[in-house]
C-alpha positions as CSV (number, residue, x, y, z in Angstrom):
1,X,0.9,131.1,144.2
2,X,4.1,132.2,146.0
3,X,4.2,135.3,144.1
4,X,0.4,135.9,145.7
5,X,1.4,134.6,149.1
6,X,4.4,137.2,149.2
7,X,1.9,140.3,148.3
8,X,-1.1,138.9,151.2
9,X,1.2,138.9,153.6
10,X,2.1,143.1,153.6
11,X,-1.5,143.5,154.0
12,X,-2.1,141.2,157.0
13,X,0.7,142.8,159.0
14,X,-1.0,146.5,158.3
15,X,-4.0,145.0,159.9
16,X,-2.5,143.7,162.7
17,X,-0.6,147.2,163.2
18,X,-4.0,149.0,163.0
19,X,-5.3,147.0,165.9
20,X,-2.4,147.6,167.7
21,X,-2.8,151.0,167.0
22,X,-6.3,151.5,168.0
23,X,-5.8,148.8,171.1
24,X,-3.3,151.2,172.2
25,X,-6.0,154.5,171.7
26,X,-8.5,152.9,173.8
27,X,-6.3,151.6,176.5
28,X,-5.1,155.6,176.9
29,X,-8.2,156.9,177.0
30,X,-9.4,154.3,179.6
31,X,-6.5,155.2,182.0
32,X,-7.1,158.8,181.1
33,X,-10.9,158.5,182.5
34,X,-9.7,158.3,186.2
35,X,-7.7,161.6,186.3
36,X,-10.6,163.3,184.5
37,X,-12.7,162.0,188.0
38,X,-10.1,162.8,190.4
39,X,-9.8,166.4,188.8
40,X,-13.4,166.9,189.6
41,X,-13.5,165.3,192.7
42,X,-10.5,167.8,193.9
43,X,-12.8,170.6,192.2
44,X,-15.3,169.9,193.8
45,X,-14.2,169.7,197.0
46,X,-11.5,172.6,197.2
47,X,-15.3,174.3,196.0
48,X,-16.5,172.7,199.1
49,X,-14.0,173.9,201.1
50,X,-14.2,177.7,200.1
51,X,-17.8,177.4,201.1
52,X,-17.3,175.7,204.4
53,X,-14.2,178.5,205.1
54,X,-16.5,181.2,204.4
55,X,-19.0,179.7,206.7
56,X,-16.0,179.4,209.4
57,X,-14.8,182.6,209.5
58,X,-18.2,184.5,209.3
59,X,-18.7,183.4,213.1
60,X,-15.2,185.2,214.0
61,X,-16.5,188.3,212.0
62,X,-19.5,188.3,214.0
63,X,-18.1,188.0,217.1
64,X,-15.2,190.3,216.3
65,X,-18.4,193.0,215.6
66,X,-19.5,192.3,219.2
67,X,-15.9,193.0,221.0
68,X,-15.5,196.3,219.0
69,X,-17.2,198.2,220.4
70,X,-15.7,197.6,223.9
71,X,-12.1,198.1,222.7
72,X,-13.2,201.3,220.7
73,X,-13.2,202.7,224.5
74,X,-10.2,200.8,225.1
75,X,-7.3,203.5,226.0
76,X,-5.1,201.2,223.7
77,X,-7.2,202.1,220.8
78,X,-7.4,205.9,221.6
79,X,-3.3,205.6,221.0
80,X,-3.7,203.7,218.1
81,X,-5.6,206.2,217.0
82,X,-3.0,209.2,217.1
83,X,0.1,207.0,214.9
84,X,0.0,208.6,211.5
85,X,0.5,205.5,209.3
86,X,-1.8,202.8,211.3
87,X,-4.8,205.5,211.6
88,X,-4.6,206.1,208.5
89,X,-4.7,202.2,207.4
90,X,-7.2,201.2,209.5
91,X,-9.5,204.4,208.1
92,X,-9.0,203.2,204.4
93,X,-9.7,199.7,205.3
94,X,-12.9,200.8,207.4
95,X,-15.4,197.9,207.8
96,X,-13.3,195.2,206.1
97,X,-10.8,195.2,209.2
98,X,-13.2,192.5,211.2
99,X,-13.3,190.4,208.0
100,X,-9.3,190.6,208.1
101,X,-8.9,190.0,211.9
102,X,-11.6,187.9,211.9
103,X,-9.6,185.7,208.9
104,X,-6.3,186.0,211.0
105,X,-8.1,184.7,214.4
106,X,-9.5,182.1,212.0
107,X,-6.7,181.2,210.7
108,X,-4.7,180.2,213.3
109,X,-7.4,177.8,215.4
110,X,-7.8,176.0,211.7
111,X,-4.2,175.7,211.0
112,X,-3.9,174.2,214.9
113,X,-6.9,171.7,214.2
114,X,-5.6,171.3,210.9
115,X,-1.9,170.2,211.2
116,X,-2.3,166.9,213.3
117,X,-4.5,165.5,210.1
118,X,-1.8,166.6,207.4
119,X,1.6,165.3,209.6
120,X,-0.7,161.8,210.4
121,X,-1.1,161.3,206.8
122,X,2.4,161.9,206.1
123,X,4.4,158.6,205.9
124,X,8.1,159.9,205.9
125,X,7.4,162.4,208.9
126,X,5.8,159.5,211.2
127,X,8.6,157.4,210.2
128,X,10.9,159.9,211.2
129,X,9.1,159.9,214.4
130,X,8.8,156.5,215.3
131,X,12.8,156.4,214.6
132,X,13.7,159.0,216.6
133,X,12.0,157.8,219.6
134,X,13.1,154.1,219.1
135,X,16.6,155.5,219.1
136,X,16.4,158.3,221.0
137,X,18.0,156.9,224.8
138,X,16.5,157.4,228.1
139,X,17.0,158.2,230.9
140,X,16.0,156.4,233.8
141,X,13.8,158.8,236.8
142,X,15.7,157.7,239.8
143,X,13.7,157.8,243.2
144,X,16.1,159.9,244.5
145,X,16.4,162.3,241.7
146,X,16.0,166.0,242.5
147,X,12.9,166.8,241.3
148,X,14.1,169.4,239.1
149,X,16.2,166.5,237.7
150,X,13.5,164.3,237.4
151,X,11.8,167.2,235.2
152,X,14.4,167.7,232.9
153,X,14.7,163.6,232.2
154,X,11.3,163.2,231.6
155,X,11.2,166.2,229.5
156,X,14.0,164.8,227.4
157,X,12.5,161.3,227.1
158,X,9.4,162.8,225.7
159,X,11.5,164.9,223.2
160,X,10.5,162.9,219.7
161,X,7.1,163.0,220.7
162,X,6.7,166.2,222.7
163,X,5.4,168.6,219.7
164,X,3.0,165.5,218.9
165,X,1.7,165.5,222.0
166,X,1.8,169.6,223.0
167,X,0.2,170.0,219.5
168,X,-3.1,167.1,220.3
169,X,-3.8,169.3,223.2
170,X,-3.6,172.6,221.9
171,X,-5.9,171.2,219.4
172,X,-8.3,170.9,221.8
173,X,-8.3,174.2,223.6
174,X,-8.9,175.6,220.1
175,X,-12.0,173.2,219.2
176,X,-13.2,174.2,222.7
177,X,-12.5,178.1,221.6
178,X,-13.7,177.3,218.2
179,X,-17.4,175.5,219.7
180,X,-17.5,178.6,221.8
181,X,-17.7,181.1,219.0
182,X,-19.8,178.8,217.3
183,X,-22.4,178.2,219.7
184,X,-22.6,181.9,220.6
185,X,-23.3,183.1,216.6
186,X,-25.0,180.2,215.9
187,X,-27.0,180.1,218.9
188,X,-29.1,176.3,219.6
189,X,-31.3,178.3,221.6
190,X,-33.6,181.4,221.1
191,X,-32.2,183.5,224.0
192,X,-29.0,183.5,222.3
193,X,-27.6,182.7,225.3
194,X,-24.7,180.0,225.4
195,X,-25.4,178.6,229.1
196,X,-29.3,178.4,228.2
197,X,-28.4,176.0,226.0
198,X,-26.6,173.8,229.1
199,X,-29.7,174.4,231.0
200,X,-31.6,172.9,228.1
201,X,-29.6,170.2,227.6
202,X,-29.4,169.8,231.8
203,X,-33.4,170.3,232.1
204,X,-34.4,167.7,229.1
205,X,-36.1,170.3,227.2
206,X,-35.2,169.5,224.0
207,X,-38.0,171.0,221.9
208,X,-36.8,174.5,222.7
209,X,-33.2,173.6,220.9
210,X,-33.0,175.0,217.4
211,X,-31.5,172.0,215.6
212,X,-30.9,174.3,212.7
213,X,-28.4,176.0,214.5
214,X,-27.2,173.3,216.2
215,X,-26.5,170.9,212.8
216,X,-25.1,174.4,211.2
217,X,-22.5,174.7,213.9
218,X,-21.1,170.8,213.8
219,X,-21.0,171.3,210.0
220,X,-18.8,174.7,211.1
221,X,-17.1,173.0,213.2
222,X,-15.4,169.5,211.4
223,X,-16.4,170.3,207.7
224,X,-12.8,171.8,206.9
225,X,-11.2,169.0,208.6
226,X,-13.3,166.6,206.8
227,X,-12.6,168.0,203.2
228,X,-8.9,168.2,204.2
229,X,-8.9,164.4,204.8
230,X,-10.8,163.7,201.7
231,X,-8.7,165.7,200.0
232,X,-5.0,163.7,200.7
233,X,-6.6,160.5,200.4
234,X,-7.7,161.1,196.7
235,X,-4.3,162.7,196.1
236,X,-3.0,159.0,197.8
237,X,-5.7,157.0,195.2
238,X,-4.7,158.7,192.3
239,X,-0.9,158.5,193.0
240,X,-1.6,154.5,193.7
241,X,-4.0,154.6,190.3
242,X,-1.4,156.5,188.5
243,X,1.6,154.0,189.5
244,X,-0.8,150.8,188.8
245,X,-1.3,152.0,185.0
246,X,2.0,152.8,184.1
């Protein structure tokens, strides 16, 4: 019996390693199901946001088309057009220059609309922020500063904050400049005319606004900045899935 007892008890431990074994296999490939999804989700939305790019910059194209042909008469562009290197350039690139300064233009109102989003969803640079302005001291505006004086105080107190605050409204100027293109490409209205539209909208005619155009724009408008923020908070949910299945 003891002799029988000593050989069982091998085989009871193999078992028990097997299950351990294949316990072990499923529980990797269950935590390995959530970075497959979040590699599709970020697929699919950089994919998105390709789209929606294309879709921004093709109003700046358009409207880059329409200024042409008034700086073509420009004097500027008569001397542009005697350097060697740049004429030369701007011949082999031909009709893919407005994509390109269309991109640029582009480029710069996104990254201006863009930036406020990425530095409020960044932990260490708000903290850095918050500390500096907490610690930062002030000076106190005395009635009887100079104003000059009284300038240059408040312009230091603000200091922490003041690219915050410059960059929030810059950011609107450029969704202002940014509606304006929009609106004039993707016209609400069949005249094609921007301030029909604000005689449309002032008059109550709304049948005779092209919602098409109108939905097409807004979607222009905030669909970059909406992938964006999509975007860093599934990097943030996988991080915190990542660090809850270690």
């Amino acid at each position: 019996m003891s002799a029988f007892n000593k050989k069982s008890a091998p085989n009871n431990s193999g078992h028990g390693g097997a299950d351990h074994r294949s316990s072990g296999r499923k529980t990797s490939s269950n935590q390995s199901i959530p970075k497959i999804w979040f590699k599709l989700l970020y697929f699919l939305l950089v994919a998105a946001g390709l789209y929606f790019a294309f879709m921004n910059i093709n109003p700046y194209v358009v409207a880059i088309k329409m200024i042409a042909p008034q700086l073509e008469t420009a004097d500027f562009m008569r001397l542009v057009s005697f350097i060697p290197i740049i004429n030369g350039i701007a011949n082999a690139i031909g009709q893919s220059i407005y994509w390109i300064i269309g991109a640029i233009f582009w480029g710069c109102i996104q990254l201006i609309e863009v930036t406020p989003i990425i530095l409020y969803q960044h932990g260490g640079f708000l903290k850095e922020v918050i500390s500096g302005a907490e610690s930062t001291s002030q000076y106190q505006v005395k009635d009887g500063d100079d104003p000059t004086l009284k300038a240059l105080k408040a312009a230091y107190n603000l200091l922490p904050i003041a690219f915050i605050k410059n960059l929030d409204r810059l950011r609107v100027f450029t969704y202002t400049v940014d509606a304006f293109v929009c609106l004039s490409v993707y016209s609400p209205v069949d005249t094609g005319k921007l301030q029909d539209f604000f005689w449309v909208i002032a008059t109550g005619q709304f049948q005779r606004i092209n919602y098409q155009n109108l939905v097409l724009s807004f979607f222009t408008l905030f669909a970059i900045e909406a992938i964006l923020y999509l975007i860093l908070n599934v990097g943030k949910l996988a991080f915190t899935v990542r660090k809850a299945t270690r």
